[in-house]
MARMAR-32230 format. One line per field, with one value per residue (C-alpha): residue in three letters; x, y, z. Coordinates in steps of 0.02 Angstrom, whole numbers. Example, Ala and Ser with C-alpha at 12.3 -4.5 7.8 and 13.67 -1.06 7.14 Angstrom:
<rs>
res <- [Ala Ser]
x <- [615 684]
y <- [-225 -53]
z <- [390 357]
</rs>
This chain:
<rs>
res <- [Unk Unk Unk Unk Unk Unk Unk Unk Unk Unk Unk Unk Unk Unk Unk Unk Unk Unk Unk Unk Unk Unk Unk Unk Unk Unk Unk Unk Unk Unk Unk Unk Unk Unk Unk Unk Unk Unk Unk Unk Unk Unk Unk Unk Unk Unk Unk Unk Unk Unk Unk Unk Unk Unk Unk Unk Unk Unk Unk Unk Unk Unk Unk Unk Unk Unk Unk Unk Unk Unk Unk Unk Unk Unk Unk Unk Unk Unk Unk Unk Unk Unk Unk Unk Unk Unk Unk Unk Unk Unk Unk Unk Unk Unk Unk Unk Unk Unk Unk Unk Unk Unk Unk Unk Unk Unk Unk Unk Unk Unk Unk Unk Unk Unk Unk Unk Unk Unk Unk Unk Unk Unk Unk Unk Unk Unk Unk Unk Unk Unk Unk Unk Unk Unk Unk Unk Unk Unk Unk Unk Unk Unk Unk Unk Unk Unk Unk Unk Unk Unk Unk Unk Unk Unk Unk Unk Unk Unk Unk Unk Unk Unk Unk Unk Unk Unk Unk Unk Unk Unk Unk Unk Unk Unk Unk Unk Unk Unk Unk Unk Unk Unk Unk Unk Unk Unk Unk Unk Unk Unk Unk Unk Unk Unk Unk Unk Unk Unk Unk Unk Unk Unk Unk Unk Unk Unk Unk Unk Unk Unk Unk Unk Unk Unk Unk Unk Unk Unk Unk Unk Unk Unk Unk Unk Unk Unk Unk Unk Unk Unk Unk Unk Unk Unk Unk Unk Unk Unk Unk Unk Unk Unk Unk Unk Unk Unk Unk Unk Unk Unk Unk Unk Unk Unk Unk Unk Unk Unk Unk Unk Unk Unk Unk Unk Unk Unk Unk Unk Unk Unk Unk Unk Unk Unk Unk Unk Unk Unk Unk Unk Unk Unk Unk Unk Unk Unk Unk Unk Unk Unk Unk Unk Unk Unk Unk Unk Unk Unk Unk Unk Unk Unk Unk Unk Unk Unk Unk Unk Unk Unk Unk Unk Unk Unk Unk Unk Unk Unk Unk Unk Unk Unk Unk Unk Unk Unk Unk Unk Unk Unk Unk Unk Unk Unk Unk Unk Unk Unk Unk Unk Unk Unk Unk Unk Unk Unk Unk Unk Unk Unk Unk Unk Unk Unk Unk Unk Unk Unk Unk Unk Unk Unk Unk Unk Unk Unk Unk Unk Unk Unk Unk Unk Unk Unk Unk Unk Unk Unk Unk Unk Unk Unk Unk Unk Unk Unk Unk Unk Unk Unk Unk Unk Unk Unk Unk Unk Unk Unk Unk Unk Unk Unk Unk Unk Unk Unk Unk Unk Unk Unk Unk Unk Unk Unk Unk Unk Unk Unk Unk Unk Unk Unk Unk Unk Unk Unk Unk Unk Unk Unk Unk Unk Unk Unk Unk]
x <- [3773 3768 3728 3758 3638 3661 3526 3398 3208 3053 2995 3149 3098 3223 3184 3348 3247 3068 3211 3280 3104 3032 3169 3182 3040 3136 3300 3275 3216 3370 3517 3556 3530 3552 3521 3591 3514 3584 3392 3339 3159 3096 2937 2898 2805 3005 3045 2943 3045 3212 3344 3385 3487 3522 3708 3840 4001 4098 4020 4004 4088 4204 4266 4108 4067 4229 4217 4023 3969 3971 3917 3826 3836 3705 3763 3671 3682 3622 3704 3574 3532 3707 3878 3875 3854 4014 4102 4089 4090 4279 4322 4266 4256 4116 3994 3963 3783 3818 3638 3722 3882 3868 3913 4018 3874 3882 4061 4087 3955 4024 4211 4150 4005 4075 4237 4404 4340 4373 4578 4514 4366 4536 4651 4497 4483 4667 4694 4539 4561 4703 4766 4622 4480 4541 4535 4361 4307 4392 4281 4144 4137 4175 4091 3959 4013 3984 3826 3830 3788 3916 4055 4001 3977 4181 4221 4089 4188 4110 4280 4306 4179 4260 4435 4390 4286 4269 4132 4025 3840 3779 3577 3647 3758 3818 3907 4009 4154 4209 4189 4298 4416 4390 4416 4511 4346 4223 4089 3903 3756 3602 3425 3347 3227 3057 2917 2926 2825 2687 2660 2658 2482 2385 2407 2318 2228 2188 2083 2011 1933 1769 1778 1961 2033 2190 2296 2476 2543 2720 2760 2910 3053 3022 3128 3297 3347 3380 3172 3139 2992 2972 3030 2902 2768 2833 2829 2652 2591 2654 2554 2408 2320 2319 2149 2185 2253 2247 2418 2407 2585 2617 2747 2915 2905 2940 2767 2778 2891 2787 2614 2687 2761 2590 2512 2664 2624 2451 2392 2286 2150 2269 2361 2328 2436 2399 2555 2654 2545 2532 2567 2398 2347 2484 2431 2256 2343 2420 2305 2180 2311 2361 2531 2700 2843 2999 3123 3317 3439 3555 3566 3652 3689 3557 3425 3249 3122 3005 2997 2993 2835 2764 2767 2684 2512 2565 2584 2678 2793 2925 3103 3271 3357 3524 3622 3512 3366 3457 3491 3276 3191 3128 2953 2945 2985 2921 3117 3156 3301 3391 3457 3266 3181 3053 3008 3001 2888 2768 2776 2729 2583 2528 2555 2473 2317 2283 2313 2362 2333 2537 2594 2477 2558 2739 2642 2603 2757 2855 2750 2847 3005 2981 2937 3057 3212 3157 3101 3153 3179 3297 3389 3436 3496 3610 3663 3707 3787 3920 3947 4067 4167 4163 4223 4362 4411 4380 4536 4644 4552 4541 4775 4780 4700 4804 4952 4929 4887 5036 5159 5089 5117 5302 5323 5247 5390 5438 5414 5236 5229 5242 5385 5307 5145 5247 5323 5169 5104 5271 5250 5046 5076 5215 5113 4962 5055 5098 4899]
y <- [-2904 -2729 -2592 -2404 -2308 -2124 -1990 -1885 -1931 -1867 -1735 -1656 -1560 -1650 -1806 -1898 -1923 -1996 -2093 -2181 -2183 -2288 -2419 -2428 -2586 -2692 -2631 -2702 -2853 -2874 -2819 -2792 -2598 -2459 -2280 -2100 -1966 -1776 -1688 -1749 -1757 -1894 -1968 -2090 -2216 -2263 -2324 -2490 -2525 -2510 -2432 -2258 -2123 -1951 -1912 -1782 -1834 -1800 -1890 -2049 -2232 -2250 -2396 -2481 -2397 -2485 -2636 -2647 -2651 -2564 -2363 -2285 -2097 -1993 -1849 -1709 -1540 -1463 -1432 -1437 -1600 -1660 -1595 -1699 -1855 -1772 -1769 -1928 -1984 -1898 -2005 -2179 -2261 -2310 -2317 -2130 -2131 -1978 -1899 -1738 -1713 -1522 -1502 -1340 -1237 -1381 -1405 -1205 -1195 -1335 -1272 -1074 -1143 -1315 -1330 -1230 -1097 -991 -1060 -1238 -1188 -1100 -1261 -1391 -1276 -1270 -1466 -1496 -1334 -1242 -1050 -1026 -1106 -995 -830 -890 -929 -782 -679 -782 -745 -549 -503 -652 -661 -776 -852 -1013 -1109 -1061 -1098 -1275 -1319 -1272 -1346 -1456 -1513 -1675 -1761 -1683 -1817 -1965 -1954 -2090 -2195 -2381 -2372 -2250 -2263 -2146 -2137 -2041 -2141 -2009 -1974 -2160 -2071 -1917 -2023 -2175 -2022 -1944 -2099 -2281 -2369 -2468 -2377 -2443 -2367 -2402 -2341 -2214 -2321 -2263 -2389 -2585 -2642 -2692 -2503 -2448 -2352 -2444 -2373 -2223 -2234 -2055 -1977 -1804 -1687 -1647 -1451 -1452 -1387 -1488 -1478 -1442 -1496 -1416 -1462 -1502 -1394 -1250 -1119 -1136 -1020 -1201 -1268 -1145 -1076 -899 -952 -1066 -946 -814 -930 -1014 -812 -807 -957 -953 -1109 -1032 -1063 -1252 -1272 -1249 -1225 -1298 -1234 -1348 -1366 -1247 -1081 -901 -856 -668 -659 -796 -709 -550 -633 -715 -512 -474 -604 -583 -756 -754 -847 -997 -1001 -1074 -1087 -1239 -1219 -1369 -1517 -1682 -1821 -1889 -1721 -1723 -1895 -1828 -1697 -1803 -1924 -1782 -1693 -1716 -1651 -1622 -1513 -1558 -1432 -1419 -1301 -1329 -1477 -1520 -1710 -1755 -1898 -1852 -1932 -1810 -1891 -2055 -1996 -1944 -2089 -2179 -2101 -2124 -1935 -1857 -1741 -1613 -1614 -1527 -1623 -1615 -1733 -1884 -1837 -1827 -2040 -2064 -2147 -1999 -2125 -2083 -1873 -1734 -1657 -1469 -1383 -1280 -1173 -1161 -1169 -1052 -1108 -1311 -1254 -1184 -1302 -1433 -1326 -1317 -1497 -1571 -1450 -1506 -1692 -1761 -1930 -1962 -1892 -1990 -2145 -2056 -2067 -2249 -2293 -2216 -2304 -2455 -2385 -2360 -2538 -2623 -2496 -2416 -2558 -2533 -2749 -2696 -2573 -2691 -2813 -2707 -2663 -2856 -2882 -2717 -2775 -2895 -2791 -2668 -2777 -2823 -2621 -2592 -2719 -2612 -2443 -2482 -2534 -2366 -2280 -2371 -2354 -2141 -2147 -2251 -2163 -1985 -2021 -2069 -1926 -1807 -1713 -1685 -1520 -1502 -1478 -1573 -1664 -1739 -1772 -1860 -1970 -2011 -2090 -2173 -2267 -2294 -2370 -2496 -2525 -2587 -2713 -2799 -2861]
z <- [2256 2363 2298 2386 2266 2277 2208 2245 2274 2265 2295 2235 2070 1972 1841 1907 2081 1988 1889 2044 2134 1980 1978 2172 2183 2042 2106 2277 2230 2115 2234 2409 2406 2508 2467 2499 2483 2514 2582 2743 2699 2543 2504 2663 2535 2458 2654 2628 2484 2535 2666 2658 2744 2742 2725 2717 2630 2764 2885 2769 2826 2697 2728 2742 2568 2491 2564 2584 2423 2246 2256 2113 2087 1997 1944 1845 1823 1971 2121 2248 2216 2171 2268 2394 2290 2196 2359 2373 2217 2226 2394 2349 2178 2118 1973 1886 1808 1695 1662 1592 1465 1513 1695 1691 1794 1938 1925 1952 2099 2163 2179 2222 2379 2415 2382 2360 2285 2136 2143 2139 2001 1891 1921 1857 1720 1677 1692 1555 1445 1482 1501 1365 1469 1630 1544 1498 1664 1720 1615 1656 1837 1819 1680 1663 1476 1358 1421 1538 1403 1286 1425 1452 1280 1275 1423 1493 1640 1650 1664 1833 1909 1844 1891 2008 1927 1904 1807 1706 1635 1518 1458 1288 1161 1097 1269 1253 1121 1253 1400 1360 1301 1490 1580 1555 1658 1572 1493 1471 1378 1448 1384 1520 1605 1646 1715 1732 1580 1671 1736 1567 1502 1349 1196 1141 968 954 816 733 849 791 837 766 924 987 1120 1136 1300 1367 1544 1653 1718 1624 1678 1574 1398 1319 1363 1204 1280 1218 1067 1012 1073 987 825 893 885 677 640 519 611 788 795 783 944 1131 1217 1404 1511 1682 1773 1861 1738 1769 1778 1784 1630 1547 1571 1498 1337 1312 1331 1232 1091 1091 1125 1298 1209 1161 1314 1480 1622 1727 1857 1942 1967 2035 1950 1928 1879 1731 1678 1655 1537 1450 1445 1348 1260 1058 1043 1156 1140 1211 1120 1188 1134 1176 1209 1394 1334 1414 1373 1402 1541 1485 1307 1387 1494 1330 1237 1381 1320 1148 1131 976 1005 925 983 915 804 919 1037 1102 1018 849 868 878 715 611 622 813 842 745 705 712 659 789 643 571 738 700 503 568 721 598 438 593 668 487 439 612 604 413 462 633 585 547 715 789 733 781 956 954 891 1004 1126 1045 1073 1271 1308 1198 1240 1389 1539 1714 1695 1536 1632 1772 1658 1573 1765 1808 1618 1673 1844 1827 1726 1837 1973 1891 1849 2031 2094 1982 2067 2244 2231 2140 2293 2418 2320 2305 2498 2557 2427 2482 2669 2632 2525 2657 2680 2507 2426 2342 2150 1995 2046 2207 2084 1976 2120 2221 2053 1989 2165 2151 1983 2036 2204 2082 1999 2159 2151]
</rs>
């Protein structure tokens, strides 16, 4: 089968590119595939694996996209990396791999740089939340109040990108209830892959340091309120076992604000900042490192590749216990309480620096969990199980589309409004049934 597969790649600074780049070799071998990507520049290794081209969504071949193929949409919450794939995610149906519930901040910048503006932003936020949801907005974009965060836990928006849907993929089962509510397509959960199991590291057996120094490893994107960052060093500078552990920092972080805190806090001698590194670089942290944390609050429904990269060196780490993270076995995350962030962070540091030896094992086992659950091979065949059924959503779709296009042109000279809305789908729906 054909498969349009549009994403980002490396080396955009997003996990949703490494994502695509690590199942591009098993993907390809699997499907006739094709990807899209919006940058013009991507890692020139991912050309011997498979075709790819630079688009625009206005300049794309849409009728060889609905007729050549199934296209696959990832969409997460960042609009550089994402607004033309909503573009044309918006055009053609296809597949919507939902990385992110939350996707009011993309949604808005979408609508106020790429689309119709702060009108259109108002009437997507009146169709999914009402007068109530405008005034929010409203106050959102004057007065920048409440928070970003706040707003898209209300109104997360995500519904906006699957109006024309035939399919929809989530990495979060906890995202499958308010996404068969959004949409009548069929819905699949599908673990986040990460490697093919044969690319997977050996397990880790790690032990007691004999100096009783260990290392705390935080790395990724770094920069976001919801990473918890100052938080946990501002609980990491209350702890009574600071002498316990190292804290290594690497990765995208504002490192101006983040070397004052740590002046601030008064923990230069625990702290050092390592900066963004290559990937062979961060393997070598994690390969030497005893303990990760991976904290989110909130949450943006996100799964986590971070985790995933974790538990490929059979690394322990703490998470908030909220959204995807809150499904995990309690034997494979150290859990803390976004309502007792600070009092878990520290009954942890406490617990781990009197005896690692039981997040150690949370290490390994999660090391369990990513090859059993988390296989590029498992991945693609929960891809070829939803296929079919997608096929068969896509007939109804694709006499839908024609049916709205044909009715619309006929109707062309009718007044706009509700009423003509109304019409243009009366017609669409009897059109369907003629297939």
């Amino acid at each position: 089968m054909k498969l349009n597969w549009f994403s980002p790649l490396p080396p955009d600074h997003t996990e949703i590119a490494n994502v695509t780049a690590r199942m591009l070799p098993a993907l390809a071998k699997a499907f006739d595939l094709s990807v899209y990507t919006e940058r013009a520049q991507w890692s020139e290794s991912l050309n011997a694996v498979c075709q790819i081209e630079h688009f625009k969504a206005h300049a794309l071949d849409w009728k060889k996209l609905h007729h050549g193929g199934i296209p696959v949409y990832h969409i997460g919450n960042n609009i550089h990396f994402h607004g033309e794939i909503i573009h044309a995610a918006r055009k053609c149906p296809g597949i919507v791999v939902l990385h992110d519930l939350r996707l009011h901040e993309t949604i808005m910048n979408f609508c106020l740089y790429k689309g119709a503006g702060r009108t259109g932003y108002f009437d997507i936020l009146h169709k999914y939340g009402g007068p109530e949801a405008v005034d929010l907005g409203i106050r959102y974009l004057e007065e920048h109040q409440p928070d970003i965060a706040t707003i898209s836990g209300q109104y997360p928006l995500f519904e906006y990108v699957l109006e024309n849907a035939i399919g929809v993929i989530t990495y979060n089962p906890l995202n499958v209830p308010p996404v068969r509510k959004a949409t009548p397509a069929p819905v699949l959960y599908s673990p986040l892959p990460f490697l093919s199991k044969a690319e997977l590291q050996p397990r880790i057996s790690r032990a007691k340091r004999h100096d009783g120094v260990y290392k705390i490893l935080i790395f990724g994107f770094l920069g976001g309120p919801n990473r918890r960052l100052r938080p946990f060093l501002e609980a990491f500078s209350k702890s009574e076992v600071q002498s316990s552990f190292e804290i290594l920092l690497a990765g995208k972080y504002p490192e101006a604000d983040l070397k004052a805190w740590i002046k601030e806090l008064g923990i230069g001698d625990r702290v050092t900042l390592k900066g963004f590194l290559s990937d062979d670089d961060l393997d070598g942290l994690l390969r030497e490192s005893d303990l990760t944390i991976n904290l989110r609050w909130p949450s943006m429904g996100e799964s986590s590749a971070t985790l995933l990269r974790v538990w490929n060196y059979s690394l322990p780490s703490l998470v908030t216990d909220t959204a995807f993270y809150s499904t995990l076995p309690s034997e494979v995350v150290a859990f803390v309480d976004p309502q007792e962030e600070e009092r878990d962070i520290l009954k942890h540091l406490s617990a781990f620096s009197d005896n690692p030896e039981p997040y150690f094992e949370m290490g390994l086992k999660g090391r369990g969990l990513l090859e059993s659950q988390h296989s590029v091979e498992a991945s693609i065949d929960h891809l070829k199980s939803f296929l079919p059924e997608v096929v068969r959503w896509q007939g109804n779709v694709q006499a839908q589309t024609f049916g709205i296009n044909l009715a619309g042109d006929f109707l062309s000279d009718y007044p706009e409004g509700p009423v003509k809305t109304a019409l243009v789908q009366s017609c669409a729906d009897e059109i369907a049934t003629w297939s």
